[in-house]
C-alpha positions in Angstrom: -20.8 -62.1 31.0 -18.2 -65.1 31.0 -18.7 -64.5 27.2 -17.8 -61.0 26.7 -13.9 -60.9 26.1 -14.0 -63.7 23.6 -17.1 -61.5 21.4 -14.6 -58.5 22.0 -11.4 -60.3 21.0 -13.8 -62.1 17.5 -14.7 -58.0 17.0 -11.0 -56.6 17.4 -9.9 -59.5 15.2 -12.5 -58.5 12.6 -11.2 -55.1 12.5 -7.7 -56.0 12.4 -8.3 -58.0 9.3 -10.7 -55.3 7.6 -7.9 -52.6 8.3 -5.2 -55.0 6.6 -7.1 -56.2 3.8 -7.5 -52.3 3.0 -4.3 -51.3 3.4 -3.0 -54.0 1.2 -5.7 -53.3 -1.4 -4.7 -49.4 -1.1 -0.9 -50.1 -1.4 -1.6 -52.3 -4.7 -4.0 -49.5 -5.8 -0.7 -47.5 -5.5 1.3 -49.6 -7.4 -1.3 -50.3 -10.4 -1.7 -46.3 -10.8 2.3 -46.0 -11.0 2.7 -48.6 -13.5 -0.5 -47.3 -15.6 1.2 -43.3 -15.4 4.3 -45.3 -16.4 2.5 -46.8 -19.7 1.1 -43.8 -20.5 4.9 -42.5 -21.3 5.5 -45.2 -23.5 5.4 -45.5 -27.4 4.8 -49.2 -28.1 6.6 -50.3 -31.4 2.8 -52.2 -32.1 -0.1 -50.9 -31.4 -1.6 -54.0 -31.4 0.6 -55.1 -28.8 -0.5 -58.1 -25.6 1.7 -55.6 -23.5 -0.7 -53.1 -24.1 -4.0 -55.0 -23.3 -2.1 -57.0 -20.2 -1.3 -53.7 -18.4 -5.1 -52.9 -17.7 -6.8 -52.6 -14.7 -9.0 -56.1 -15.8 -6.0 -57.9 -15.4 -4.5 -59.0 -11.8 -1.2 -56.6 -11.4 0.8 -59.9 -10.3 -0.1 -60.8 -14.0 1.0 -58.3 -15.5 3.7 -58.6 -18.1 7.6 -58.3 -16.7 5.9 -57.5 -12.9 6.9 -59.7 -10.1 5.0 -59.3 -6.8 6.1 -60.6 -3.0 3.8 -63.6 -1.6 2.5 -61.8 1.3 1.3 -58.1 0.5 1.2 -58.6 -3.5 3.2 -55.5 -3.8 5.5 -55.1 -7.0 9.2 -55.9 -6.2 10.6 -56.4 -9.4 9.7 -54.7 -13.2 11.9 -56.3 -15.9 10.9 -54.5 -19.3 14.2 -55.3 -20.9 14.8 -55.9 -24.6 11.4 -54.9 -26.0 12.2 -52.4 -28.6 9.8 -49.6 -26.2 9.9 -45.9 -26.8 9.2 -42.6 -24.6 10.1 -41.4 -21.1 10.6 -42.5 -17.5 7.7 -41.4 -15.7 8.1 -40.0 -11.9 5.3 -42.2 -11.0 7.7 -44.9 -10.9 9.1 -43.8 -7.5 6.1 -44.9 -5.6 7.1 -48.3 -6.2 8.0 -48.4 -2.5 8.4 -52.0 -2.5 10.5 -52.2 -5.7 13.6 -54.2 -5.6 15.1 -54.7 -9.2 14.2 -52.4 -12.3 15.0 -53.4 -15.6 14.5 -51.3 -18.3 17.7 -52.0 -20.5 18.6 -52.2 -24.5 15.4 -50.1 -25.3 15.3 -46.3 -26.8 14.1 -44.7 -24.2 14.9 -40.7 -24.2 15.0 -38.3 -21.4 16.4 -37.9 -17.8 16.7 -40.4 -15.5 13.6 -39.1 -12.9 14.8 -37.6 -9.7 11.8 -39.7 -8.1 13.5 -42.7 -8.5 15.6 -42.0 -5.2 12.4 -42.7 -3.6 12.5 -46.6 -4.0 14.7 -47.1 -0.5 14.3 -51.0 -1.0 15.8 -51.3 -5.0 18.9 -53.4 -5.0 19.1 -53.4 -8.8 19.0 -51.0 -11.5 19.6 -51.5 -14.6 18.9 -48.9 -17.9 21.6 -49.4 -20.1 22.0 -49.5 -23.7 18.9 -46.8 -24.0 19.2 -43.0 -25.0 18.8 -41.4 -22.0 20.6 -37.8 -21.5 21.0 -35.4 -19.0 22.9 -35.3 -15.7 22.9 -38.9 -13.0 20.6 -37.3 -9.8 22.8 -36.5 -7.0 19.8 -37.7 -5.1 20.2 -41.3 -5.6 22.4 -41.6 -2.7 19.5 -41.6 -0.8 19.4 -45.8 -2.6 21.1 -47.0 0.0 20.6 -50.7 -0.5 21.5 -50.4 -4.2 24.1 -53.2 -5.4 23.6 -53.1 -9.0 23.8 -49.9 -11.2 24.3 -50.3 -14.8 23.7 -46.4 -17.0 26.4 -47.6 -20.0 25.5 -46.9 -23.4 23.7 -44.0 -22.9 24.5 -40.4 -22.9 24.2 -39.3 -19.5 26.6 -36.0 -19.2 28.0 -34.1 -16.7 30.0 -35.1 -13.2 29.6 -38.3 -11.4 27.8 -37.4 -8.4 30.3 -37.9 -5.2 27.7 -40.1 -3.3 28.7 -43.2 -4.9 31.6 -42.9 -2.9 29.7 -43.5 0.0 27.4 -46.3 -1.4 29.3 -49.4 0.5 27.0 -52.2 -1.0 27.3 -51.7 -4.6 29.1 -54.4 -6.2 28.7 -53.4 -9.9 28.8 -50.5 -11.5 28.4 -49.9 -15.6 28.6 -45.8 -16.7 30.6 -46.8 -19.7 29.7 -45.2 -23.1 28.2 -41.9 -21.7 29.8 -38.6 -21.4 30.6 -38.3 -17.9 33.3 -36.1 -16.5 35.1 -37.7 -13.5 35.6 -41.3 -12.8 35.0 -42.7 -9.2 37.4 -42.2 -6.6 39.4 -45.4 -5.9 37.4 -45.7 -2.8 34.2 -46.8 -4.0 36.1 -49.7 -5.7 36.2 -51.4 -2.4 32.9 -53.3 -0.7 32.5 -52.7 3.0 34.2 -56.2 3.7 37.2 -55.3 2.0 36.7 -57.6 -0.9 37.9 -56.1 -4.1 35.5 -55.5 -7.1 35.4 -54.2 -10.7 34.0 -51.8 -11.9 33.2 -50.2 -15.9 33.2 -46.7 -15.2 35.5 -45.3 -18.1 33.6 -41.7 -18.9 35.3 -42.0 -22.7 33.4 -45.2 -23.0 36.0 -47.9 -23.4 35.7 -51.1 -21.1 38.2 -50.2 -17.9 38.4 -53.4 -15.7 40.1 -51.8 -12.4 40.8 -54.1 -9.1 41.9 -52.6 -5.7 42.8 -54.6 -2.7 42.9 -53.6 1.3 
């Protein structure tokens, strides 16, 4: 009997670890099927591209060209697909990047609206899409990005207003909707970081570079 509690601490240990190691392998499941729904938009300039081979299920998704992982639960944080001439949409699917910290899809041709879905990725810090062809109106639902520091939209031709929720996004530091169409600029207080530290910002709807300061 003396026994006992260590064989039930060994079996609640077991199942602990069997519970994790799914859950991890369910979560980067997750990820692999948003980044293969995410290819499947996508018009490679080569058909006989590595990018198109190296995004594959046979190949680790930590390995997987412009994907960065975290160390501990090998889920994608980062997806830097800059400068590499690709075509088509943004797919929805990449809002279940949960974990997704930085997204880098500039100075390609994508077309197409920037995907509603995206406001789902509560952890992204950085995004970047300029210097594409994307059209349509900026979500009013990415004030739900919270921890977003980075947004960079110039050179595209988003239309329409500015949605007010910027104004209330107190950790972004830099902001790019330069060479769009875009109605309204910013108010002055979104120029201003939650410490009072004064910023710039390119934000001129005409699309000429606007370097604006404001102090507290």
């Amino acid at each position: 009997m003396a026994t006992f509690p260590s064989h039930y601490s060994l079996i609640i240990l077991l199942i602990s670890i069997s519970l994790f190691t799914l859950t991890s392998s369910t979560n980067s499941t997750t990820d692999q099927d948003a980044l293969l729904n995410f290819k499947n938009f996508i018009k490679f300039p080569n058909p006989n591209s590595t990018f198109i081979t190296n995004w594959s299920p046979n190949t680790p998704l930590c390995n997987w060209t412009g994907v960065s992982c975290s160390a501990t639960h090998h889920r994608v944080t980062a997806l830097n697909l800059s400068n590499l001439a690709l075509r088509g949409s943004l797919a929805p699917h990449l809002g279940n990047l949960t974990f997704l910290q930085s997204l880098n899809l500039s100075s390609n041709n994508f077309t197409g609206a920037l995907p509603s879905e995206l406001s789902k990725l509560r952890r992204l810090k950085a995004l970047n899409v300029g210097s594409n062809d994307l059209a349509g109106e900026i979500p009013p639902a990415f004030g739900a990005l919270s921890q977003l520091r980075q947004l960079l939209l110039g050179n595209n031709r988003f239309s329409g207003r500015i949605p007010r929720i910027f104004n209330n996004m107190s950790l972004l530091v830099e902001i790019d909707m330069s060479v769009n169409d875009l109605s309204r600029m910013i108010s002055a207080a979104v120029m201003r970081r939650s410490s009072g530290e004064s910023i710039s910002r390119r934000i001129d709807s005409v699309g000429k570079f606007r370097r604006e300061c404001t102090s507290v």
